[in-house]
C-alpha positions as CSV (number, residue, x, y, z in Angstrom):
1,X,-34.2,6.1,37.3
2,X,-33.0,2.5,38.4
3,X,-29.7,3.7,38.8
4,X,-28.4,3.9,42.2
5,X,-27.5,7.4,43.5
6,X,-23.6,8.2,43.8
7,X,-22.7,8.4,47.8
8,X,-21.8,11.8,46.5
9,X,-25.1,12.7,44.4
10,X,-27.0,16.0,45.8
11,X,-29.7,14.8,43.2
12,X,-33.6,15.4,44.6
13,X,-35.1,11.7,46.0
14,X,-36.7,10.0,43.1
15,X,-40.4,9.8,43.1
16,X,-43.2,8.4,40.9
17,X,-46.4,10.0,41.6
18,X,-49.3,8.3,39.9
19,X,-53.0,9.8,39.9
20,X,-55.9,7.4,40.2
21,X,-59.3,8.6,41.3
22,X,-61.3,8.2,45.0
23,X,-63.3,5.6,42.6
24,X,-61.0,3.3,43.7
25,X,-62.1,3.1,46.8
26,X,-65.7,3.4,46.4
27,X,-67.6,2.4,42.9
28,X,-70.7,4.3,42.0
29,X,-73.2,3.4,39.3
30,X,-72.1,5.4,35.6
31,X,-68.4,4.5,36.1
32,X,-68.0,0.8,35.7
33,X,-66.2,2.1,32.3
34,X,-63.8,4.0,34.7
35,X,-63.5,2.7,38.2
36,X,-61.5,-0.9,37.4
37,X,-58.6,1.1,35.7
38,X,-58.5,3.5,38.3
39,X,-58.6,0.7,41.0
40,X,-55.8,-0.7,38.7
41,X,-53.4,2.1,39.1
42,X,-53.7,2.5,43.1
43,X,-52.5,-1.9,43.6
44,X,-49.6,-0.6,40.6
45,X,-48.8,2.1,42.7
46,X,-48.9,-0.2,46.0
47,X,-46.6,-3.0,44.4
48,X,-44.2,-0.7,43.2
49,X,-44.4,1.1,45.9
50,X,-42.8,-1.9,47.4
51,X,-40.5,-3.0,44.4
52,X,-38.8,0.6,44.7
53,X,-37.6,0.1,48.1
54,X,-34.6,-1.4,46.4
55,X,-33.6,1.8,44.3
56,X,-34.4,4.4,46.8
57,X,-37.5,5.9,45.0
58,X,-40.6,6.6,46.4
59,X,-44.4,6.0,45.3
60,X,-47.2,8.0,45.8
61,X,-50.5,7.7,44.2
62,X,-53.1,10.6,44.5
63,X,-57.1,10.4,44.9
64,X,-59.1,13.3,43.6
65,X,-62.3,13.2,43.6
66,X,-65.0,15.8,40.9
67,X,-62.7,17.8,39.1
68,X,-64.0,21.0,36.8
69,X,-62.5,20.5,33.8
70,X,-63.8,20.4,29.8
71,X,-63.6,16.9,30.7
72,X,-66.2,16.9,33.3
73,X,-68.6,19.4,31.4
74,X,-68.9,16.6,28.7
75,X,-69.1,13.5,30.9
76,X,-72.0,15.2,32.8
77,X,-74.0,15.5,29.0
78,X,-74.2,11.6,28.8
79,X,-73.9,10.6,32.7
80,X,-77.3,8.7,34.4
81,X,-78.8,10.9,36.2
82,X,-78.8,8.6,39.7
83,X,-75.0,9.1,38.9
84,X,-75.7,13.0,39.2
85,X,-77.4,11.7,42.5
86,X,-74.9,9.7,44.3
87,X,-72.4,12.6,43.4
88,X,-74.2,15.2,45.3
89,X,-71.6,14.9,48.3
90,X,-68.6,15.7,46.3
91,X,-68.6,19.7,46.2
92,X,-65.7,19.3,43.5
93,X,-62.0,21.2,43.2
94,X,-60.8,22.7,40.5
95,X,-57.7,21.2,38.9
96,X,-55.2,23.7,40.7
97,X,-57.1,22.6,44.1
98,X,-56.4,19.4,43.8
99,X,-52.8,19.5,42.6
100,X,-52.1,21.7,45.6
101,X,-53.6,19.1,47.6
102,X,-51.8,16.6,45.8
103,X,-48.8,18.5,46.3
104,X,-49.6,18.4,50.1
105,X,-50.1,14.9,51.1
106,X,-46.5,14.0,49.0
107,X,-44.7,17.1,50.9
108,X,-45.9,15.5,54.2
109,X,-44.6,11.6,52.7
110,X,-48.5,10.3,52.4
111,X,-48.6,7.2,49.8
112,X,-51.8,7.8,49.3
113,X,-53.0,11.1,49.0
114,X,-56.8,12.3,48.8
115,X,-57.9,16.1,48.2
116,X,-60.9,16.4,50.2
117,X,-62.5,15.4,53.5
118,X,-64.6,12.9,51.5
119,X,-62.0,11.3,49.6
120,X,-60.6,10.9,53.6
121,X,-63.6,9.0,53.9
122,X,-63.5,7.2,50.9
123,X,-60.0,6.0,52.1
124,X,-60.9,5.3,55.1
125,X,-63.7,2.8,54.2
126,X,-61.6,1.2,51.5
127,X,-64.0,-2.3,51.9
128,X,-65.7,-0.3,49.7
129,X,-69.8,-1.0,49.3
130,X,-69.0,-5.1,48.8
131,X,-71.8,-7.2,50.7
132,X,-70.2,-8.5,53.5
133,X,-71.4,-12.1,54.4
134,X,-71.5,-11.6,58.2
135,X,-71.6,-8.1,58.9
136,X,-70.5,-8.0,62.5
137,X,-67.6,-10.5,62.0
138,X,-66.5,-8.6,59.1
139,X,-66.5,-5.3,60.5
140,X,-64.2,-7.2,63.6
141,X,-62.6,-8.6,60.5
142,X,-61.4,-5.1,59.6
143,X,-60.2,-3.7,62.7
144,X,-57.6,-6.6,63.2
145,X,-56.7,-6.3,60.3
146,X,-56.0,-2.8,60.1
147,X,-53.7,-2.7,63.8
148,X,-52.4,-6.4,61.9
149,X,-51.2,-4.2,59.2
150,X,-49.5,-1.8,61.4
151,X,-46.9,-4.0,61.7
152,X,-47.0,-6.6,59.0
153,X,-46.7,-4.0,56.1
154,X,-43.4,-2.6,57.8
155,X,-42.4,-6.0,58.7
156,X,-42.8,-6.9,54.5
157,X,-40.5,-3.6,53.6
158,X,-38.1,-4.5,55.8
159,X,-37.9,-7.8,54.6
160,X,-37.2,-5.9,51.0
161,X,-34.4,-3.3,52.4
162,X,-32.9,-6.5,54.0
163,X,-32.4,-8.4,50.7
164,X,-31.4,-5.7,49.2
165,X,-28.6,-5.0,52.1
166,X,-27.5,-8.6,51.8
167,X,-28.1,-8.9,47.8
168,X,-27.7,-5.3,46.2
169,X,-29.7,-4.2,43.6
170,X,-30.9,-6.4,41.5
171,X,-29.1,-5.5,38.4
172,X,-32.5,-6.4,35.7
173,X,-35.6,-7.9,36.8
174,X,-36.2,-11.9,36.5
């Protein structure tokens, strides 16, 4: 997959889609088993997001949130029940719900795709529940550094589709 297309190649763009979980975002009480890993694969997917600038492939990771599966009938036989409670928002999708969402947000060229309104949310308030230390300057903390963002994250890329202009492809990874 590392392989640079041929000038020539009619080949479909590369892309690595990964599938993490809206935990990511947002912890809850019953999944500190679950929530680090799935925290784990959204900064993969942002890092090689990044790395695959160099070999023309894209990233994409995708957030569900509930979904009805055999899985989810037996984690409900041993999850708290205050985990039953702080899940009472999330209405659920079925599994070909959220891969048609899924399917959505990378058809549209989303990084980060959620499947429902509340993993929008979720998303959206990616602090996460972490006690802030000064409420009010972290919250002004945050907006900066979302516009900031707006033009350092494109500023990094470009950085990374400049040395790899000047430099090529790196030809193995050091």
């Amino acid at each position: 997959m590392l392989r640079a297309p041929t000038p020539s190649s009619s080949a479909p763009k590369r892309t690595l889609i990964f599938t993490s979980s809206v935990l990511s975002f947002a912890p809850i009480i019953g999944y500190a088993q679950y929530s680090p890993a799935k925290s784990a694969i959204r900064t993969l997917a942002d890092t090689l997001r990044q790395e695959c600038l160099l070999y023309d492939i894209s990233v994409s990771c995708c957030f569900p949130g509930t979904i009805y599966s055999p899985g989810f009938d037996q984690e409900n036989i041993t999850k708290p029940e205050v985990t039953k409670v702080l899940e009472g928002a999330d209405e659920g999708q079925t599994p070909d719900v959220v891969a048609q969402q899924c399917l959505k947000g990378l058809q549209k060229g989303e990084m980060l795709v959620t499947t429902s309104f509340l993993g929008d949310l979720m998303k959206g308030g990616m602090w996460g529940m972490s006690p802030k230390s000064s409420k009010l300057w972290d919250v002004i903390l945050s907006y900066v550094v979302a516009i900031v963002w707006l033009f350092v994250g494109p500023d990094l890329d470009g950085k990374v589709l400049k040395y790899k202009k000047e430099h090529g492809v790196p030809a193995k990874n050091s």
